[in-house]
ZAFI-35167 format. One record per residue (C-alpha): residue number from 1; residue in three letters; x, y, z. Coordinates in steps of 0.5 Angstrom, whole numbers, always signed. Example, Ala and Ser with C-alpha at 12.3 -4.5 7.8 and 13.67 -1.06 7.14 Angstrom:
! residues 2
(site 1 ALA (+25 -9 +16))
(site 2 SER (+27 -2 +14))
! end
This chain:
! residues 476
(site 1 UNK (+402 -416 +333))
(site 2 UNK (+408 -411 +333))
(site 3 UNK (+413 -413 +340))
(site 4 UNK (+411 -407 +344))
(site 5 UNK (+404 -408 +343))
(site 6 UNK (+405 -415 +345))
(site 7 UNK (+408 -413 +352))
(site 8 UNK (+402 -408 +354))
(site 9 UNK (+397 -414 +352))
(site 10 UNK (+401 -419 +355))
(site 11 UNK (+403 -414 +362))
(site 12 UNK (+394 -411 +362))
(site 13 UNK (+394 -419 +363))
(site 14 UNK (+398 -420 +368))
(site 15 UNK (+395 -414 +372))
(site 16 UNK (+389 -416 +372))
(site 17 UNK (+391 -423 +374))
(site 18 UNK (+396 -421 +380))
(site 19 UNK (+389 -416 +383))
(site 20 UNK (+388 -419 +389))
(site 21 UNK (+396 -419 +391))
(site 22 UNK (+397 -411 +388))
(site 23 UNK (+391 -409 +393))
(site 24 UNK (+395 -414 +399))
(site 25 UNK (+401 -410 +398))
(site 26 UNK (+398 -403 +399))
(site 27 UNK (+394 -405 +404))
(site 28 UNK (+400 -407 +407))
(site 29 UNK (+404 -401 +407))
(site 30 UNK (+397 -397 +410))
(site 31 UNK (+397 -401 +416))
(site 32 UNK (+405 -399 +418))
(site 33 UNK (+404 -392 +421))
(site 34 UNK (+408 -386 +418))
(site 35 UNK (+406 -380 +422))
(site 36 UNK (+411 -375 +421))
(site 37 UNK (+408 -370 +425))
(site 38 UNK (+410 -374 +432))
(site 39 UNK (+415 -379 +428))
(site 40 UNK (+411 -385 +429))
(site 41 UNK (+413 -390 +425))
(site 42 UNK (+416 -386 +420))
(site 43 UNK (+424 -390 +420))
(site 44 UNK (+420 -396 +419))
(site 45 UNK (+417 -394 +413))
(site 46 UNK (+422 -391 +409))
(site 47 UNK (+425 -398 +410))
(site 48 UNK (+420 -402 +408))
(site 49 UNK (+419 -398 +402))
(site 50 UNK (+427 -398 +401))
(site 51 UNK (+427 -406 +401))
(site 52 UNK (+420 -405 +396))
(site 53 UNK (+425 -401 +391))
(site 54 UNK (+431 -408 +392))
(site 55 UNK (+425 -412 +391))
(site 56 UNK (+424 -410 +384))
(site 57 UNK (+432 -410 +382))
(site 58 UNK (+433 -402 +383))
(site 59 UNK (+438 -399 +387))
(site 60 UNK (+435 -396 +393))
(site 61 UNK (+438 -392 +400))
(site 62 UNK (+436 -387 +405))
(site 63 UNK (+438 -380 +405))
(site 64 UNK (+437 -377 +413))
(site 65 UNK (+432 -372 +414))
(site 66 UNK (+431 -367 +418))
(site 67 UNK (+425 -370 +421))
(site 68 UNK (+425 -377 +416))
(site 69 UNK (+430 -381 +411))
(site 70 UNK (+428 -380 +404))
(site 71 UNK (+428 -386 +399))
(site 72 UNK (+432 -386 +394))
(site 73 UNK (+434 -390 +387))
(site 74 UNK (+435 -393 +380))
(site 75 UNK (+432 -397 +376))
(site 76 UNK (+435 -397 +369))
(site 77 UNK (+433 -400 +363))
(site 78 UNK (+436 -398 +357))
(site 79 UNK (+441 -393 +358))
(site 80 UNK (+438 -390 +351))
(site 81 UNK (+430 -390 +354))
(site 82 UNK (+427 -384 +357))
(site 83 UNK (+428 -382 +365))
(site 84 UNK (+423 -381 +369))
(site 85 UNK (+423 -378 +376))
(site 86 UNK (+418 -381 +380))
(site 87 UNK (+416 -377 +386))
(site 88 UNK (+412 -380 +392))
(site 89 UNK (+411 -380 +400))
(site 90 UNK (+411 -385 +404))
(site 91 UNK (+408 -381 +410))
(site 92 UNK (+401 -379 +412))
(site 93 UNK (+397 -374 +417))
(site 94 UNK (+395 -376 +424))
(site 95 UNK (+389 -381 +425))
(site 96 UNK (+390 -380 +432))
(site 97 UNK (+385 -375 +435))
(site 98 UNK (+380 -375 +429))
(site 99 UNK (+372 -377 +431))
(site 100 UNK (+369 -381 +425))
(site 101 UNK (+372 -387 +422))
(site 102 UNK (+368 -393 +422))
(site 103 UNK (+375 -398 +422))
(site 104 UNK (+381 -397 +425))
(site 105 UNK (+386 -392 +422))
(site 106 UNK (+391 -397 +420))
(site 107 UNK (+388 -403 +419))
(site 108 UNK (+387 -402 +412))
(site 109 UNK (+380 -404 +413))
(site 110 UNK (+376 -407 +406))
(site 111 UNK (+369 -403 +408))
(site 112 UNK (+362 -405 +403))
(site 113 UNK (+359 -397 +401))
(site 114 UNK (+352 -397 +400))
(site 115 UNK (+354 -397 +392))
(site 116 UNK (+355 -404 +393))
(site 117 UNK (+363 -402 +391))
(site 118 UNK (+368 -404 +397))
(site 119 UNK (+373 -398 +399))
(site 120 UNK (+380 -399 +402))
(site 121 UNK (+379 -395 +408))
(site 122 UNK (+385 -393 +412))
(site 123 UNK (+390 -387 +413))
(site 124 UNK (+394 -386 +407))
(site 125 UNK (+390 -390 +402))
(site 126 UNK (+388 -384 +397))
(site 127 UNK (+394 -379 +400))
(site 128 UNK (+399 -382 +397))
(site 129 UNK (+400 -390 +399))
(site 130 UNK (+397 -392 +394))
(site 131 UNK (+399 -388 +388))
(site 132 UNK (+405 -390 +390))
(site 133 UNK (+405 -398 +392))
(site 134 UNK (+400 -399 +386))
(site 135 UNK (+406 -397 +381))
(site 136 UNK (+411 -399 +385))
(site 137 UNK (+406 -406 +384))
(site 138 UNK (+406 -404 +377))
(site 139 UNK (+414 -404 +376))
(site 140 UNK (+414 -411 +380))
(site 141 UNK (+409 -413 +374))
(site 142 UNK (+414 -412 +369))
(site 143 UNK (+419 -416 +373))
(site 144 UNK (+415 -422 +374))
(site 145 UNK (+413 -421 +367))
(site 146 UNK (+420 -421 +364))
(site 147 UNK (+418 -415 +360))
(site 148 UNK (+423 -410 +360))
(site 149 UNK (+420 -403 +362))
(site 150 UNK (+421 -397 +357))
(site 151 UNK (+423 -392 +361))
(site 152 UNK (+429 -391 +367))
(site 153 UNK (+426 -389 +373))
(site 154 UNK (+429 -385 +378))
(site 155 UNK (+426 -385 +386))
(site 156 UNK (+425 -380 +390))
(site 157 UNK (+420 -381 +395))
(site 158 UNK (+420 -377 +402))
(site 159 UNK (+417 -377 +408))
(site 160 UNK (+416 -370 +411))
(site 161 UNK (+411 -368 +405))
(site 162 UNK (+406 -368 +411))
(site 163 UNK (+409 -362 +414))
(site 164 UNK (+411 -358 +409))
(site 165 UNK (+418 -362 +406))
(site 166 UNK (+423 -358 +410))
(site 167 UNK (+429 -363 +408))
(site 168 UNK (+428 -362 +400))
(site 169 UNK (+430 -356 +397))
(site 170 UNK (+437 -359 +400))
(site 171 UNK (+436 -366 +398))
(site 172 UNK (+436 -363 +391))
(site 173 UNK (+440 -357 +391))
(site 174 UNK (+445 -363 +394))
(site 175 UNK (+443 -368 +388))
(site 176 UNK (+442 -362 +382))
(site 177 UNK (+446 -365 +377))
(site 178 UNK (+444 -372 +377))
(site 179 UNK (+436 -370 +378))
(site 180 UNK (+436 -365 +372))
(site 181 UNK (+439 -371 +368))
(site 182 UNK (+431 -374 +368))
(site 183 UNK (+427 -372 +362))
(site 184 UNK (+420 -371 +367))
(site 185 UNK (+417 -373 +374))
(site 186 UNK (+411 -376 +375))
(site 187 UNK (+407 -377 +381))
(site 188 UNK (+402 -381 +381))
(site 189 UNK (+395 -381 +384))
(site 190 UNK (+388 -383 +384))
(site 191 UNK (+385 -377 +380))
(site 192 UNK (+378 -379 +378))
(site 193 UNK (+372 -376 +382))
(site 194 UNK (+366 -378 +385))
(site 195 UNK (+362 -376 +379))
(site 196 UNK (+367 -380 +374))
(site 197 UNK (+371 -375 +371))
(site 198 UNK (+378 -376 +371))
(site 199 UNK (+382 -369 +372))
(site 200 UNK (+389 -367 +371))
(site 201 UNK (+391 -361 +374))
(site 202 UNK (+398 -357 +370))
(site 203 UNK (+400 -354 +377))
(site 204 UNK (+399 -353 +385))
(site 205 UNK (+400 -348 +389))
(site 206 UNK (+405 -346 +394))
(site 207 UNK (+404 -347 +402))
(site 208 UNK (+406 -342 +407))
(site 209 UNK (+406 -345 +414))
(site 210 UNK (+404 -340 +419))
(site 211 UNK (+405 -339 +427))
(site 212 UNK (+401 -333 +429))
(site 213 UNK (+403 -333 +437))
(site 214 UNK (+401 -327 +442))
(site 215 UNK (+404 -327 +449))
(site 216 UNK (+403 -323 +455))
(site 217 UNK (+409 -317 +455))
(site 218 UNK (+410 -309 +455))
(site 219 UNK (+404 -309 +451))
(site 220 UNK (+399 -312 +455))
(site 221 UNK (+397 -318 +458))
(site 222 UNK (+399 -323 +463))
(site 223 UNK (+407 -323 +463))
(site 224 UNK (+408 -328 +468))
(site 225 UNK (+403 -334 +467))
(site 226 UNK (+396 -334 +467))
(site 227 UNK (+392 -330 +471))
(site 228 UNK (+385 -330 +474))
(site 229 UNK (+379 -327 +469))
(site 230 UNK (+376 -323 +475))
(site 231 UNK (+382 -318 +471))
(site 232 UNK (+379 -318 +464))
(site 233 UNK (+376 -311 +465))
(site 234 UNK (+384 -307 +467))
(site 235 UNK (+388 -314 +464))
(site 236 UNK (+389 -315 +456))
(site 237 UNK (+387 -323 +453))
(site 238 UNK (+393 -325 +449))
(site 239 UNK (+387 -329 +447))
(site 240 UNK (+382 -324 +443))
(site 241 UNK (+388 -320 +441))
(site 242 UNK (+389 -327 +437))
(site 243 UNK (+383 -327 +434))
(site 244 UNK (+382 -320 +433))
(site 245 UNK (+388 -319 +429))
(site 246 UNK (+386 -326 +426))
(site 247 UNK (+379 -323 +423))
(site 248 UNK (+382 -318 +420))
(site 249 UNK (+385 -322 +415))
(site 250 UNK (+380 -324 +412))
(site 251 UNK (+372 -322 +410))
(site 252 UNK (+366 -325 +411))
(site 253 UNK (+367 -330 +406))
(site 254 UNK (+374 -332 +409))
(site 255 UNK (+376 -328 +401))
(site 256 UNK (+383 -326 +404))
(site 257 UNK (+383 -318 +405))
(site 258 UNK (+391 -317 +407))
(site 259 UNK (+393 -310 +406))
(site 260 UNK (+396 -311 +398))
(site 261 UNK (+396 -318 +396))
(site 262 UNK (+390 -317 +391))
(site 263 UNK (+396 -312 +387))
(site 264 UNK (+399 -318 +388))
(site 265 UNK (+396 -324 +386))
(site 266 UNK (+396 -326 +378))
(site 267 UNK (+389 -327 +376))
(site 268 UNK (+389 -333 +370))
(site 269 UNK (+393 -333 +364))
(site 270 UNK (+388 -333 +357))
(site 271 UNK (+390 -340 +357))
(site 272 UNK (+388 -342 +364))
(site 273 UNK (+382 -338 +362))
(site 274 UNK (+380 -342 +356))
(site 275 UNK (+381 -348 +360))
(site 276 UNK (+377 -347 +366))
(site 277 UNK (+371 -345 +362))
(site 278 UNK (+372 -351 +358))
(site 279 UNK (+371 -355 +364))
(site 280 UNK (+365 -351 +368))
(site 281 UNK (+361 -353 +363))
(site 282 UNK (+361 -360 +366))
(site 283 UNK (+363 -359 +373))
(site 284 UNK (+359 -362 +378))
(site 285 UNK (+359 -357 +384))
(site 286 UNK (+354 -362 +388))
(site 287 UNK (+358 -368 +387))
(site 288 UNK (+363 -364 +389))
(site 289 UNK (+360 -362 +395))
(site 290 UNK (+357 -369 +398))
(site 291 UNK (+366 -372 +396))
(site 292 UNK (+368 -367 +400))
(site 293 UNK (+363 -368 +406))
(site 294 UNK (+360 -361 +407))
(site 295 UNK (+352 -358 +408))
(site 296 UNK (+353 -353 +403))
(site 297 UNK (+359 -349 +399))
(site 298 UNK (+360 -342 +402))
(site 299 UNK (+359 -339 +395))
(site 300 UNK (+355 -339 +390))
(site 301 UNK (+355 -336 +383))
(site 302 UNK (+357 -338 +375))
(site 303 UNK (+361 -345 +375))
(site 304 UNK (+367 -340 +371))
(site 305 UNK (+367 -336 +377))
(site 306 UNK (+367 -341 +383))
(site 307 UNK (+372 -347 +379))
(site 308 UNK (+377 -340 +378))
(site 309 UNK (+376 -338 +385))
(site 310 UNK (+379 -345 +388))
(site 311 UNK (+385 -345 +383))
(site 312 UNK (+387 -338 +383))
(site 313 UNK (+385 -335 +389))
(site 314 UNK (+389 -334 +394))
(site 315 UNK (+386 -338 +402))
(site 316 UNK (+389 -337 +409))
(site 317 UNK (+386 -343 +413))
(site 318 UNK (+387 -343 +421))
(site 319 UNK (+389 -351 +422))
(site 320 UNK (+388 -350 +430))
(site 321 UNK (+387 -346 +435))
(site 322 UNK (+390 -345 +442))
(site 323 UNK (+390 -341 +448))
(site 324 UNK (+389 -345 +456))
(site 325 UNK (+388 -351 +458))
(site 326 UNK (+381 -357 +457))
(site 327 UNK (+382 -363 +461))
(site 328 UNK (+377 -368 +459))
(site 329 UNK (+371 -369 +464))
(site 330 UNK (+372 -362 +466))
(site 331 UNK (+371 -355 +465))
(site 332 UNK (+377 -349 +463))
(site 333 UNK (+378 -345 +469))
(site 334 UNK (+377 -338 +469))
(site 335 UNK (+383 -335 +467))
(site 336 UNK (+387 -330 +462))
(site 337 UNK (+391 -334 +458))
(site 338 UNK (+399 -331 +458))
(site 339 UNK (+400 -335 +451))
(site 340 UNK (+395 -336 +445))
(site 341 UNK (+397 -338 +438))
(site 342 UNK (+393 -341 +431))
(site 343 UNK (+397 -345 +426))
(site 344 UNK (+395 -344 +419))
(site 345 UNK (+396 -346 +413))
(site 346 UNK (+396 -340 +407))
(site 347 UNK (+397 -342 +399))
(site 348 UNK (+398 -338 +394))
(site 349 UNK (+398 -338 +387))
(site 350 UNK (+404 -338 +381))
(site 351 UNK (+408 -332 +380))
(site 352 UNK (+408 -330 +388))
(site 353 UNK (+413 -329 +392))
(site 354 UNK (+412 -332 +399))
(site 355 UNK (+417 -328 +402))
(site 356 UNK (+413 -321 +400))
(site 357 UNK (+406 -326 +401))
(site 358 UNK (+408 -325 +409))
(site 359 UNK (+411 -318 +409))
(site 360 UNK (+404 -316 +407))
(site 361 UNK (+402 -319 +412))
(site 362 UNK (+406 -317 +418))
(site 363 UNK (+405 -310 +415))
(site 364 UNK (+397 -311 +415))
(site 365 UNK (+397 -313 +423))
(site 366 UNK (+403 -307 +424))
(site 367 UNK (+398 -302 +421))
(site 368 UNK (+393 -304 +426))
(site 369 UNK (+396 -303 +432))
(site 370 UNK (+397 -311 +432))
(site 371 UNK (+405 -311 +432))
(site 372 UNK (+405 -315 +439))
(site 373 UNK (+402 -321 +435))
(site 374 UNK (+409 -326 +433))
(site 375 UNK (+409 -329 +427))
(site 376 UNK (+413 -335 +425))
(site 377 UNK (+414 -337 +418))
(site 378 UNK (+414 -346 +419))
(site 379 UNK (+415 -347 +412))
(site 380 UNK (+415 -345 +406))
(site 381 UNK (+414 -346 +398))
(site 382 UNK (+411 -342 +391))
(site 383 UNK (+406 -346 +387))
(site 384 UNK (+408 -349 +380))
(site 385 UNK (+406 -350 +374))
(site 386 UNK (+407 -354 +367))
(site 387 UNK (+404 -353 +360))
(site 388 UNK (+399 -357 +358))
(site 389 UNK (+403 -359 +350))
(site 390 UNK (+409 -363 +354))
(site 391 UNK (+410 -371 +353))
(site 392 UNK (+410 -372 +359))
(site 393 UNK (+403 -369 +360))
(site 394 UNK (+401 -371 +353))
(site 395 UNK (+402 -378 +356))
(site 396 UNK (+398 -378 +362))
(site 397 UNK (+393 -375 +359))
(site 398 UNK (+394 -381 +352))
(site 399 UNK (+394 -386 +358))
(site 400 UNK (+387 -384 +362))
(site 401 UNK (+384 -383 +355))
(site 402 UNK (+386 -391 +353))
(site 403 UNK (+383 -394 +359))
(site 404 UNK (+376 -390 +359))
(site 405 UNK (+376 -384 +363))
(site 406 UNK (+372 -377 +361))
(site 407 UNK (+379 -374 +362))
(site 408 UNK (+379 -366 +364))
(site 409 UNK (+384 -362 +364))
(site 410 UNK (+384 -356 +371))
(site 411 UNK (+390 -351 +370))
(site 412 UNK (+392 -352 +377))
(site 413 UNK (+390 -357 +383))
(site 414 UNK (+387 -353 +389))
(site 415 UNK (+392 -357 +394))
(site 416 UNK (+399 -355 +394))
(site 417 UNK (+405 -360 +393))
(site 418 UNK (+413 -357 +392))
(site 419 UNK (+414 -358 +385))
(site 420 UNK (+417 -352 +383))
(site 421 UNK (+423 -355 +386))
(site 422 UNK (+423 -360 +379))
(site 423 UNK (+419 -354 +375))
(site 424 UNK (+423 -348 +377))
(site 425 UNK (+430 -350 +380))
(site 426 UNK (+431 -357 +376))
(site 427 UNK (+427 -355 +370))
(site 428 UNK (+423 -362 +369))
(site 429 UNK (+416 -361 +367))
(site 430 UNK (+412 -366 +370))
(site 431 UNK (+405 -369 +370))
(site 432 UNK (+400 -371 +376))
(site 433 UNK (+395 -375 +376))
(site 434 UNK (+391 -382 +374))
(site 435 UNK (+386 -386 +373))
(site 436 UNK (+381 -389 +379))
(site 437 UNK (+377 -385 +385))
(site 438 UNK (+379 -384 +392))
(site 439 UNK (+378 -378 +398))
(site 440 UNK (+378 -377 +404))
(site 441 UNK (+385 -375 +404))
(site 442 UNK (+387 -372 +411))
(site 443 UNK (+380 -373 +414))
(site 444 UNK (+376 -379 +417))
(site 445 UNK (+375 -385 +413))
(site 446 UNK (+380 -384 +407))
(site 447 UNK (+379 -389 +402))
(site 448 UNK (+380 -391 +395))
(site 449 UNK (+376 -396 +391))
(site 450 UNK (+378 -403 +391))
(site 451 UNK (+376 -404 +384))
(site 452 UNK (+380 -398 +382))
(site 453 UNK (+387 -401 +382))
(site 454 UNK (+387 -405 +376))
(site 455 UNK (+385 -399 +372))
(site 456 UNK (+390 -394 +376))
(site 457 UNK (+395 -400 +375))
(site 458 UNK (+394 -400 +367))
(site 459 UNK (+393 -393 +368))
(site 460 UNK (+401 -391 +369))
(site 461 UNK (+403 -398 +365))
(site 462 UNK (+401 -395 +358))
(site 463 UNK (+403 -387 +361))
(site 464 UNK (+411 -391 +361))
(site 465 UNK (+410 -394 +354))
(site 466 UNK (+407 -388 +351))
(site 467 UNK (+412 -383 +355))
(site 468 UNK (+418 -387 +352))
(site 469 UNK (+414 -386 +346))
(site 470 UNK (+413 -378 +345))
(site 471 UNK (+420 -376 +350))
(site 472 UNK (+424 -380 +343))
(site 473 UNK (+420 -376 +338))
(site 474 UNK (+422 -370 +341))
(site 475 UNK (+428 -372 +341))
(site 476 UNK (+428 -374 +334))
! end
């Protein structure tokens, strides 16, 4: 046996052996909070996975955020071997508030499902905690093994992804020359479904966080608090005035009808094409359905039709709606609101400026006689893409197939992430994905399979030997 293919014998071993510890050790980091979105918890977890990254011998730090540090670090191997920069994030959507979990949010519960399968239930097990600490449990196995990885790793694991990264773009704009100087990035994730298929997606798309805000002025309306409904007939509702600026938005279908973004809007390359017929062959929409926890899907039509829908469409989602006040155990008073507002989340696809995406927009409710309805920009980011033929995508998709998986390759993820900042401004390809199931992310009872680690560890072990491998030949 050649040494390198004793090593990988020698280090699926050991996975398989220190099991129990790996689960222990992201359950552990599941149970510290790290909310960005009210700051709970969120410095206690930038160190924590600071101390994590010294443990396995790496260089690590915390960078200042706007609203959370980042992490940074380095592992170096071998000066000559492949570096990868890994991307993760420490922090998780609020539990607070959400109606349905069967445990505590934080209490990183094992849950028996009715498969006889347990689940690891907990806010931030399936986004992103376990990616993360199941491979930083793979690094930690390299060590304890006294086995050398193949590759340089570097870190940078933030946490305000949750909302809409607002550090980043400085961070790496600050750090251009060093991080350009990796070969790939790589972020990890549990990317079996609930059918069994593994997919690995080659792009997200970009987010756009918007404020649509109405309040009483010139226009109409209440201008100095809320006043008595009593005045509906004579007085303006900065209320409906939201939700009818809102509803011209969108069609029936919820399918974005904005004034001009269909001009826009790329449809799929001939490759994305080949590739999204390929998969509708095999795409299970029912198991889609029960995964994602809907009654029905809103649409129906040839599985070519939907699965392009969901990647190169373009989707306005009203996150929240505010206008008055309800305290519990009582009903709302009869008022006129002087101020409502909707936050909303819109993602758009490769090839379009989020900039003129929301000029449309503002130009659209302006044609309609809803100049009065504010809009605030939260954050923003364009969507990302990479090619299908790059080692470290090559890799990913080796390693998935090595250790069992019915691999499918989607041209983009429905989810957005910003990965053009390696993409577009560092110039990194990157690869996304892994094997073992999860869901729920953002939701009640966000899970993944307990007995999903040890494949998903095994997963990312392989993708570094062969990464290291395809990166040198390319080289040569």
């Amino acid at each position: 046996m050649r040494p390198q293919a004793a090593d990988e014998a020698r280090l699926m071993a050991r996975i398989e052996r220190r099991a129990d510890l790996s689960l222990d050790e992201i359950r552990r980091a599941i149970r510290q909070p790290s909310v960005s979105q009210t700051g709970e918890g969120v410095d206690a977890m930038a160190l924590w996975t600071k101390d994590s990254l010294h443990e396995l011998g790496a260089q690590a730090r915390l960078v200042p955020g706007r609203h959370a540090p980042i992490v940074e670090g380095e592992l170096i191997t071998d000066a000559s071997a492949p570096t990868l920069l890994l991307y993760d994030l420490y922090d998780v959507q609020p539990a607070a508030g959400q109606t349905g979990w069967i445990v505590d949010p934080f209490a990183a519960a094992i849950v028996p499902g009715a498969d006889g399968r347990d689940r690891l239930v907990g806010r931030g097990a399936f986004n992103s905690k376990a990616p993360l600490f199941g491979t930083l449990a793979v690094l930690r196995t390299f060590k304890e093994a006294g086995i050398r990885p193949p590759v340089n790793i570097r870190f940078l694991i933030e946490g305000e992804e949750e909302i809409g990264s607002p550090s980043l773009p400085g961070y790496i704009e600050a750090n251009r020359e060093a991080l350009a100087g990796c070969d790939a990035a790589f972020i990890p994730y549990f990317g079996t479904n609930g059918a069994g298929h593994t997919i690995l997606r080659l792009g997200f798309k970009g987010l756009i966080l918007l404020e649509f805000r109405v309040t009483g002025g010139d226009w109409g309306g209440p201008v100095a608090g809320d006043i008595h409904a009593l005045h509906g007939a004579l007085v303006a509702s900065p209320a409906w005035q939201l939700v009818q600026a809102l509803a011209t938005l969108v069609d029936r279908q919820e399918r974005l009808a904005v004034d001009g973004l269909d001009d826009i809007t790329p449809g799929p390359t001939s490759v994305e094409r080949s590739l999204i017929d390929e998969v509708a062959k095999l795409h299970d929409f029912e198991a889609f359905r029960r995964e994602v926890r809907v009654g029905r899907l809103k649409s129906s039509g040839p599985p070519q039709d939907l699965l392009a829908a969901l990647m190169h469409s373009c989707t306005l989602n009203i996150d929240a709606l505010a206008a008055g006040t309800v305290e519990e155990g009582h009903d709302p008073a009869t008022i006129i609101p002087q101020t409502a507002s909707a936050f909303a989340d819109l993602r758009i696809v490769p090839g379009m400026d989020p900039d003129r995406v929301v000029g449309l927009i503002r130009r659209h409710l302006d044609r309609r006689g809803f100049g009065h309805v504010e809009i605030r920009v939260r954050s923003s980011y364009p969507a990302s893409s990479t090619e299908a033929g790059e080692p470290v995508v090559r890799a990913l998709a080796d390693a998935c197939r090595a250790h069992g998986a019915d691999l499918r390759i989607y041209p983009l993820h429905a989810g957005a992430a910003p990965m053009h900042l390696f993409s577009q401004v560092l110039g990194l390809p990157y690869a996304f994905g892994g094997l073992g199931h999860g869901a729920g992310a953002h939701g009640p009872n966000e899970y993944v399979m307990a007995d999903a680690i040890v494949p998903f560890m095994k997963c990312v072990a392989t993708f570094f030997y062969r990464f290291a491998r395809y990166q040198r030949e390319t080289r040569c």
